[in-house]
C-alpha positions in Angstrom: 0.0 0.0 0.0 2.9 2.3 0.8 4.6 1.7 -2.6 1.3 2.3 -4.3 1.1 5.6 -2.9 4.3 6.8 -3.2 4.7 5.5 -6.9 1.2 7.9 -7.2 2.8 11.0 -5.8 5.4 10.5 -7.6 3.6 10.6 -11.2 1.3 12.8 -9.5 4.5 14.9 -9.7 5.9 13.9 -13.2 2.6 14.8 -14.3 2.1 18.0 -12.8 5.8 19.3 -14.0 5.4 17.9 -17.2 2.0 20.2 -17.7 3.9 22.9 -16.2 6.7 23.0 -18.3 4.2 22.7 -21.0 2.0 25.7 -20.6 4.3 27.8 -19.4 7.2 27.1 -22.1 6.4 30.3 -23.5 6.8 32.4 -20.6 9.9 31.2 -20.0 11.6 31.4 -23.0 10.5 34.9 -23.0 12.3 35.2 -18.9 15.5 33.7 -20.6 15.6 35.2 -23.0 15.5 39.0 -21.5 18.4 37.8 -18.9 20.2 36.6 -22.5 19.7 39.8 -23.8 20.2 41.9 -21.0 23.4 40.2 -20.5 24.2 41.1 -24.0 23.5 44.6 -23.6 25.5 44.8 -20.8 28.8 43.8 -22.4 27.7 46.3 -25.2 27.7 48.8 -22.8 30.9 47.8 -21.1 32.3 47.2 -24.7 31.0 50.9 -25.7 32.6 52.6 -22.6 35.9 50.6 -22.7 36.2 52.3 -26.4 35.0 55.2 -25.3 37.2 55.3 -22.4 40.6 54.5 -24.8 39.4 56.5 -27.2 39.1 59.5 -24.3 42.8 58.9 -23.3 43.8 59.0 -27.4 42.4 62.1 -27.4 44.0 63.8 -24.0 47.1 62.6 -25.8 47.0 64.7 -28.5 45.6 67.8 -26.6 48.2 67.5 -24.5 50.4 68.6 -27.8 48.9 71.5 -28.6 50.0 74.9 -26.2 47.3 76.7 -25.1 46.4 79.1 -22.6 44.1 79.7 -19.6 42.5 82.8 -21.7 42.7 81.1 -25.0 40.8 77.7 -23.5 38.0 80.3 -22.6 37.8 81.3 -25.8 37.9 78.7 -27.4 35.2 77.2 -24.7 32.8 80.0 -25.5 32.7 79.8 -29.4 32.0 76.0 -28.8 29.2 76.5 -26.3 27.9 79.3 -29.4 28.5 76.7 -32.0 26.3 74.2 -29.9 29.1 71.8 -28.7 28.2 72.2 -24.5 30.2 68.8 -23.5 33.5 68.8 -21.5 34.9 66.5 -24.3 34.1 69.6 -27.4 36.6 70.8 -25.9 39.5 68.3 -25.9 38.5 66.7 -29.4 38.4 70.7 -31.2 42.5 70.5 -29.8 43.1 66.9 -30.4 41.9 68.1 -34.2 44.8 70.7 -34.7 47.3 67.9 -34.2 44.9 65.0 -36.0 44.4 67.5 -39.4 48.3 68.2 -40.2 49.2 64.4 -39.6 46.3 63.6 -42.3 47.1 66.2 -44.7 50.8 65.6 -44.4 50.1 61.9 -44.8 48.1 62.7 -47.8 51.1 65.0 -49.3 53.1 61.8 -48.6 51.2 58.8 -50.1 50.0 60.8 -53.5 53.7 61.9 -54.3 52.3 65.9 -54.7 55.5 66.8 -52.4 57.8 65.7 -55.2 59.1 68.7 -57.0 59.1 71.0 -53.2 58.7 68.7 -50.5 59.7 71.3 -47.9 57.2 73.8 -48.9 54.1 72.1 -49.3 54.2 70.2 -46.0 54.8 73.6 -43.8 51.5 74.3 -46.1 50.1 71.5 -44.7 50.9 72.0 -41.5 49.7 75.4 -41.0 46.2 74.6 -43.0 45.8 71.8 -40.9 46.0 73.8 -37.3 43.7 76.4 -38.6 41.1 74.0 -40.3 39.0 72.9 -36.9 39.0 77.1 -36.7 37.6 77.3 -40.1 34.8 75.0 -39.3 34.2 76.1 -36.0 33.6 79.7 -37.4 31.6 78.3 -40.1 29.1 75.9 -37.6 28.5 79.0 -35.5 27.4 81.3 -38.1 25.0 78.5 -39.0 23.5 78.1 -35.7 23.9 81.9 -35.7 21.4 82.1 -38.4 19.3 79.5 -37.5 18.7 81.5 -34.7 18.4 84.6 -36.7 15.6 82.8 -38.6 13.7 81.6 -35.5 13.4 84.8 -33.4 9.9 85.9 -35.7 8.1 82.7 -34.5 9.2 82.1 -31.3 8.3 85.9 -30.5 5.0 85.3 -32.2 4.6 82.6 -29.7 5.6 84.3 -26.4 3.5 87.0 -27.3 0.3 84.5 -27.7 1.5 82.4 -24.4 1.9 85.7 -22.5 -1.3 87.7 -23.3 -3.4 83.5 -22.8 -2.0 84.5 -18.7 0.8 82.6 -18.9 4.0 84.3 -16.9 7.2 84.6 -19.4 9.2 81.9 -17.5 6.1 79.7 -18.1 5.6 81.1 -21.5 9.6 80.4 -22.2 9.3 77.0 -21.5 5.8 76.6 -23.2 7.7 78.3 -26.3 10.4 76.0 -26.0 8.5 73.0 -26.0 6.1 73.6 -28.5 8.4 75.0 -31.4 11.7 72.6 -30.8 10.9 70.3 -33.7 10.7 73.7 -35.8 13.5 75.6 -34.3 16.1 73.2 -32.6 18.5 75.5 -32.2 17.0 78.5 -30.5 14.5 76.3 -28.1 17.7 74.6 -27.3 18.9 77.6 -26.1 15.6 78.7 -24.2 15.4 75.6 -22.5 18.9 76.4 -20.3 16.8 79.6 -19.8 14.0 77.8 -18.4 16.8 75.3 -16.4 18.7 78.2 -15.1 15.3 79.6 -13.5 14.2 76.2 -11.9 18.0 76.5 -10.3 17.5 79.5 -8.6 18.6 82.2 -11.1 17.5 86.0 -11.7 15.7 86.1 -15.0 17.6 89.3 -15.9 20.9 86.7 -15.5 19.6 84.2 -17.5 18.6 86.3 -20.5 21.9 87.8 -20.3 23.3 84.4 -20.7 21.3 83.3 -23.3 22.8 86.5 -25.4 26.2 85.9 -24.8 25.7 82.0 -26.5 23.4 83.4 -28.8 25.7 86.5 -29.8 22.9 87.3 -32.3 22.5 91.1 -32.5 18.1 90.6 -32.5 18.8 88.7 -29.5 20.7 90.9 -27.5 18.3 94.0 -28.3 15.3 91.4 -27.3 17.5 91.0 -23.9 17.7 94.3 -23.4 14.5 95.6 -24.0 13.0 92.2 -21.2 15.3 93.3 -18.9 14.8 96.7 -18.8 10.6 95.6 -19.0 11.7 94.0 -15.5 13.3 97.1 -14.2 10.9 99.5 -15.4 7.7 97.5 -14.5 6.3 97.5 -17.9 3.7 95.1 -19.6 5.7 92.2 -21.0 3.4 91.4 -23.5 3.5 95.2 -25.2 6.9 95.0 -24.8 7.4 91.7 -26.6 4.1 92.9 -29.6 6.3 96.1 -29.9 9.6 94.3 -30.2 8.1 91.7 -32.8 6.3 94.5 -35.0 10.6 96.4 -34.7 11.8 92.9 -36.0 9.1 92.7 -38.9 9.7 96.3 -39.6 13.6 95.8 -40.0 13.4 92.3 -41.8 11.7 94.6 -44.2 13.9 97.0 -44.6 17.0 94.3 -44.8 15.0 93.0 -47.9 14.7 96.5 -49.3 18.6 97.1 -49.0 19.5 93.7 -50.6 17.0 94.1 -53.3 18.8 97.7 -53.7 22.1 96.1 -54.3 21.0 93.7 -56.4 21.6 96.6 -59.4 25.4 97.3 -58.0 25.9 93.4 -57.9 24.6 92.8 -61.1 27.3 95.2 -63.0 29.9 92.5 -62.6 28.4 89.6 -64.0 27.1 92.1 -67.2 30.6 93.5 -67.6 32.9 90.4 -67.4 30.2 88.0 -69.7 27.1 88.8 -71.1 28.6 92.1 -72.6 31.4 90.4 -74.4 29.1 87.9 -76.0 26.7 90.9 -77.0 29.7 93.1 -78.6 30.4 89.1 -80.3 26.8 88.5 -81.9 26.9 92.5 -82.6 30.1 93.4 -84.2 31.4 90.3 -84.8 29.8 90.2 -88.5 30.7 93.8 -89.1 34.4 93.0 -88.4 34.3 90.0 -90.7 33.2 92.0 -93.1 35.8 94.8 -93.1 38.5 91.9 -92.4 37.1 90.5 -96.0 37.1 94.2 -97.0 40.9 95.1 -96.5 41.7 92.0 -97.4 40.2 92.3 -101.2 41.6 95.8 -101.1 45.3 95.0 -100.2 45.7 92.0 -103.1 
């Protein structure tokens, strides 16, 4: 009787494990599955900062060849805060870059032979275009973001002025702006949203416009960060302020077209001086001196 039951529990228990293992395969296949790939992405992620990390000290390497000052580094820091680079690392990659550039474009002279005829020459040419290339570029990203933020100020005015006269105050109307036009105007609601963190951290608004002009360094900018600040001295409605700023703006994006459509007739001498002129003096007298050539050729023999 005891071997009866026991050989009953015990396929009671096959039984039972058996079903388990076949309704819940699914589950967890799915269970090991996650662990697997978690695991996985966890040696990614170690993979990815071990390179990172060796590629860090590469870098630090090559800074360390470049001399540089305390004054210069805040330069240098500025225009790539205004060019849009904010990371510690911008920093040590833009000087890593004037020793990275020569070695290429000496290494280029090298390999296709150009250095043959003045080898001396043309890698001191190399050299020196190579350390002031990352400048080059760096000058050239910040007047891009310059005038992408040149381009943005109409709308994002447009839209604290709405925000601010719907009740809003204009540190909630800043970060309403922000938010709503980012996917429109990256660059300048990038900028308005360290605004809006600056004021959650404590600072005066008057401090944190300021800042955002000295990024910026948009001329527009500054005059709108003027005229807010001295709103918040003065007292004055913010949203007059802002409608009489934004109807300035419209007047003087008027009057910028007007003065390039006005040099359009200066520019345009060039271009009718140096070709279409010749080729109408061509089609004009071209016949006419074919015809005398013919002429004094008849009348000489």
């Amino acid at each position: 009787m005891t071997i009866a039951l026991l050989a009953f529990v015990c396929a009671f228990l096959f039984i039972g494990s058996a079903g388990l293992l076949l309704f819940y395969r699914q589950s967890m296949v799915k269970r090991i599955s996650s662990v697997v790939a978690q695991t996985e992405r966890g040696s990614l992620a170690q993979t990815l900062r071990t390179t990172g990390t060796s590629i860090g000290s590469m870098v630090k390497q090559f800074e360390r060849v470049v001399p540089k000052s305390a004054a210069e580094t805040s330069v240098v820091q500025q225009r790539l805060i205004r060019a849009g680079f904010r990371k510690d690392s911008a920093l040590s990659f833009f000087y890593s870059s004037k020793v990275i550039v020569p070695l290429a474009l000496c290494a280029i002279v090298f390999f296709s032979g150009i250095g043959k005829g003045n080898p001396l020459f043309l890698y001191i040419a190399a050299v020196g275009l190579g350390y002031l290339l990352p400048d080059f570029w760096l000058g050239r990203k910040i007047k891009a973001r310059q005038g992408l933020v040149r381009l943005a100020l109409p709308d994002v005015l447009d839209m604290l002025v709405i925000c601010v006269e719907a009740g809003l105050g204009l540190d909630q109307a800043t970060s309403r702006t922000a938010m709503e036009l980012f996917a429109a105007h990256p660059a300048l609601c990038d900028e308005m949203n360290i605004v809006v963190l600056e004021l959650g951290a404590g600072r005066a608004r008057s401090d944190a416009w300021k800042h955002l002009a000295e990024r910026c360094d948009v001329p527009t900018v500054r005059s709108l960060v003027s005229t807010l600040v001295q709103a918040e001295q003065y007292g004055t409605s913010v949203s007059k302020t802002l409608r009489t700023y934004s109807d300035v703006l419209r007047t003087q994006r008027i009057q910028q077209v007007e003065e390039m459509a006005a040099k359009t007739t200066v520019k345009l001498i060039f271009p009718l001086v140096l070709f279409i002129f010749p080729c109408l003096f061509l089609v004009t007298l071209g016949p006419a001196a074919i015809i005398m050539a013919d002429a004094f050729k008849n009348l000489f023999h």
